[in-house]
Every structure is written in structure tokens, then in C-alpha cells.
C-alpha positions in Angstrom: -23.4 -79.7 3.0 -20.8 -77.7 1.4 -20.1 -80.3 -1.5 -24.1 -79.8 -2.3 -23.5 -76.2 -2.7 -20.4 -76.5 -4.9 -22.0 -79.5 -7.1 -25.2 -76.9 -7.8 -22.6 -73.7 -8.1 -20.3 -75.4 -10.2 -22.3 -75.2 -13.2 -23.4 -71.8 -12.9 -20.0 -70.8 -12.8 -19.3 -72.0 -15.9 -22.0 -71.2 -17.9 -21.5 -67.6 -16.8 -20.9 -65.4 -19.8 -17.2 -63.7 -20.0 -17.3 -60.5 -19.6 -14.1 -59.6 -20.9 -13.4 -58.6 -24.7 -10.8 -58.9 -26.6 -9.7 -56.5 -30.2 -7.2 -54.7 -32.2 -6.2 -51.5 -31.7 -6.3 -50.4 -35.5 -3.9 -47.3 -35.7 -1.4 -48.3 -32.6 2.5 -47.3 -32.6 4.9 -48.9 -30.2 6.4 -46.1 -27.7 10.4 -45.6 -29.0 12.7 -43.6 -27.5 11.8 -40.7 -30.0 8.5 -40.1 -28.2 10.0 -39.1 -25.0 10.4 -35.5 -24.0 13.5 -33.8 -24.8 15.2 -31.7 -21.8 15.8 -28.2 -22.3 17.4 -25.4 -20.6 20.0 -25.7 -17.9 19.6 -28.5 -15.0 21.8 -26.3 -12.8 18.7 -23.3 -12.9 16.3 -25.3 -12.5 18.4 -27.2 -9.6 19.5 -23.8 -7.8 15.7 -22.7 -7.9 14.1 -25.4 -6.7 16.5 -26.0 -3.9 16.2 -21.9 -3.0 12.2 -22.6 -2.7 13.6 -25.8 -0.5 15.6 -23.9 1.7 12.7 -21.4 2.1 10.4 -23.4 3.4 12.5 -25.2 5.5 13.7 -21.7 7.3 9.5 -20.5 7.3 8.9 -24.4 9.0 11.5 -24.2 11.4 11.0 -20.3 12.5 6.7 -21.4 13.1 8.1 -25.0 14.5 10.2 -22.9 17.5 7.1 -20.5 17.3 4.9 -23.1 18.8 7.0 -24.4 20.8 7.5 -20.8 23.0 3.9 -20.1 22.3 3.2 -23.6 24.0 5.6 -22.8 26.7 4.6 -19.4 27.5 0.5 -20.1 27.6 1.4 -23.3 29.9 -0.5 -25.5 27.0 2.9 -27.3 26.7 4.4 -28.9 30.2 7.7 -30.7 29.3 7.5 -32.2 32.7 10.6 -31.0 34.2 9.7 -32.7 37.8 9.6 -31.0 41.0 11.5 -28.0 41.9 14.7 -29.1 43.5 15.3 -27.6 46.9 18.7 -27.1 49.2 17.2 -28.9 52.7 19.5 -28.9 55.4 
């Protein structure tokens, strides 16, 4: 049954028209070294301001991070399932 249906696709297949084409880029320049962007302006400024934006949001993250977490506490919404109270019996 299946060698039927490859025997009648097998044709088709190959008398399917490509549809890929194929032509020369008239006015093309290979990429040197010369079209790269130059850097300019100190690396250290540029280093020491993004790291200060860095450190900011890590400090705002943290400060809403132990936020929640008290917020959670406080409202009962968070249970860290401490177990049962422990009791002296005697």
C-alpha cells in the first residue's frame, strides 16, 4: 500500500518546480574590519554607571523581596509551616 503511494508521489515530487532563486548581488562589499564600530569614551564610565544602575536595582529588588515576605507573614497569606507549638508537659 505504501509503495503504491510513493511510486504515484515520486513523480510529482520531481516535477515540482524550485522555488528557490539564485542571483548576483551587483554592488556587494565584503565586511573588513574597517566597518566595525570604533569605541569611544572611557570603558571605566561607562563600567561604573552601569554597575551603579546594577546595584540599584539589586538594593530596590531585595528591599520589595523582604517586603513581601513580612507582608505575607503579617496578613497570614504566607504559613512557613513551623509545626505545632511545642509545649513543656510534665
Amino acid at each position: 500500500m505504501q509503495t503504491r503511494i510513493l511510486q504515484r508521489a515520486l513523480p510529482l515530487i520531481r516535477r515540482a518546480p524550485s522555488r528557490s532563486t539564485s542571483y548576483e548581488v551587483k554592488d556587494y562589499k565584503p565586511t573588513t574590519m574597517d566597518d566595525l564600530p570604533i569605541p569611544s569614551g572611557s570603558w571605566e564610565k561607562a563600567n561604573n554607571a552601569k554597575q551603579m544602575y546594577n546595584n540599584i536595582l539589586l538594593g530596590v529588588a531585595t528591599v520589595f523581596f523582604a517586603g513581601s515576605i513580612v507582608v505575607g507573614r503579617q496578613t497570614g497569606v504566607l504559613n512557613f509551616q513551623t509545626g505545632p507549638a511545642w509545649k513543656n508537659e510534665k
